[in-house]
C-alpha positions in Angstrom: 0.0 0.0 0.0 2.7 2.3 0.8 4.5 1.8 -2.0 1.8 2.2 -4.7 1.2 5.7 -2.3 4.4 6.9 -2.6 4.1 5.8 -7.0 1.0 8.1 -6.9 2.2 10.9 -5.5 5.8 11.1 -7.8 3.4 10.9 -10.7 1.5 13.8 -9.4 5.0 15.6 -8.0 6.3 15.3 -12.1 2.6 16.7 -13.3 2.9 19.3 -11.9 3.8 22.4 -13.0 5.5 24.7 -10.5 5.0 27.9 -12.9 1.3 27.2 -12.8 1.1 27.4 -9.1 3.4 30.1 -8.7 1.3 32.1 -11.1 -1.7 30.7 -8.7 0.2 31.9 -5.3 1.0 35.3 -6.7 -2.8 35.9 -8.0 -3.8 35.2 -4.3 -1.4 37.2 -3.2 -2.7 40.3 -5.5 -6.4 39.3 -4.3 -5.8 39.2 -0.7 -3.9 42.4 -1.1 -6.7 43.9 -2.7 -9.1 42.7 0.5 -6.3 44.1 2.8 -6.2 47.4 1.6 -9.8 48.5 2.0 -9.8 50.2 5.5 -6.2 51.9 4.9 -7.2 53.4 1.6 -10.6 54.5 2.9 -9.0 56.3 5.7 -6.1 57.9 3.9 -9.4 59.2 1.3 -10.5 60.2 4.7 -8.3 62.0 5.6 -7.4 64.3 1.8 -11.4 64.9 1.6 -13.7 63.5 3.6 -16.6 64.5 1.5 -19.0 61.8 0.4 -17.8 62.2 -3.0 -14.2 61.5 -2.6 -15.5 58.4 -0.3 -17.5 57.0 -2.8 -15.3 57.7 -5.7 -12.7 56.0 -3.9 -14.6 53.0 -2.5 -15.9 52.3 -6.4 -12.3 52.2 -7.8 -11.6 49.5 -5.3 -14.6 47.6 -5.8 -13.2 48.1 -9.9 -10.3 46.7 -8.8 -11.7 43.8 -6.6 -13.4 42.8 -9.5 -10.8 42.8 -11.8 -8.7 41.1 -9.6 -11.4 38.4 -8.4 -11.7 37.7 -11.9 -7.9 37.3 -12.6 -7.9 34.5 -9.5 -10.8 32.9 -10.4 -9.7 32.1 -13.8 -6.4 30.4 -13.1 -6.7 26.7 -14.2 -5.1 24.1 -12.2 -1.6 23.0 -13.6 -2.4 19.2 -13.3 -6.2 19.0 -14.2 -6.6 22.1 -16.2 -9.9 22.9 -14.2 -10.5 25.9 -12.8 -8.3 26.3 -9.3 -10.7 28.2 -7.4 -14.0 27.7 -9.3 -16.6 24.8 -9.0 -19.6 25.5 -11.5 -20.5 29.2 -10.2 -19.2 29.2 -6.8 -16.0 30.8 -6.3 -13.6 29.9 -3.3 -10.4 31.3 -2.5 -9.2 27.9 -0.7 -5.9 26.4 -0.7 -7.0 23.1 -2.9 -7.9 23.2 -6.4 -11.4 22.2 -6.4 -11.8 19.4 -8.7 -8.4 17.4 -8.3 -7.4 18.4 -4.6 -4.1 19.5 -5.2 -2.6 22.0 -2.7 -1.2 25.2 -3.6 2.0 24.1 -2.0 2.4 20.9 -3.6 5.5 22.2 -5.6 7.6 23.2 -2.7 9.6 21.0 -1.0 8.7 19.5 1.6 
């Protein structure tokens, strides 16, 4: 058993591309970035103007971003299945497993 184990996972250790989950690592990196800087950039908007305008102008380019960057993450297909690595049918979850093959995002690394 612990030899056809340790078989199964070289096979999935030479599949996989390390490019595809660095690429994966650094678009969740740039999302949870984006999440992060909410309250910082609200209060430095704040703080220049804090007139409703500015506020809203401000919290719409980040939601602009959010998007844009949501949508760059949720596309990113899994180096080993080709699925989408966040994505199962409509639902979107930034977790650290690809959704349809279970491989973890820090599969490449060594361990």
């Amino acid at each position: 058993m612990n030899n056809s184990s340790t078989e199964l996972d070289m096979e999935i250790g030479a599949a996989i591309d390390t490019s595809g989950l660095k690429q994966i690592r650094r678009r969740r990196l740039y999302f949870f970035a984006t999440v992060i800087i909410y309250m910082p950039l609200m209060l430095i908007a704040n703080q220049i103007s804090p007139t409703l305008r500015c506020m809203a102008i401000t919290f719409s380019v980040w939601v602009l971003l959010l998007f844009a960057v949501t949508m760059y993450l949720a596309l990113a297909r899994c180096p080993v299945c080709g699925q989408y690595f966040h994505m199962r049918g409509m639902s979107f979850l930034p977790v650290r497993r690809c959704m349809h093959c279970q491989l973890h995002i820090n599969d490449d690394k060594a361990k």
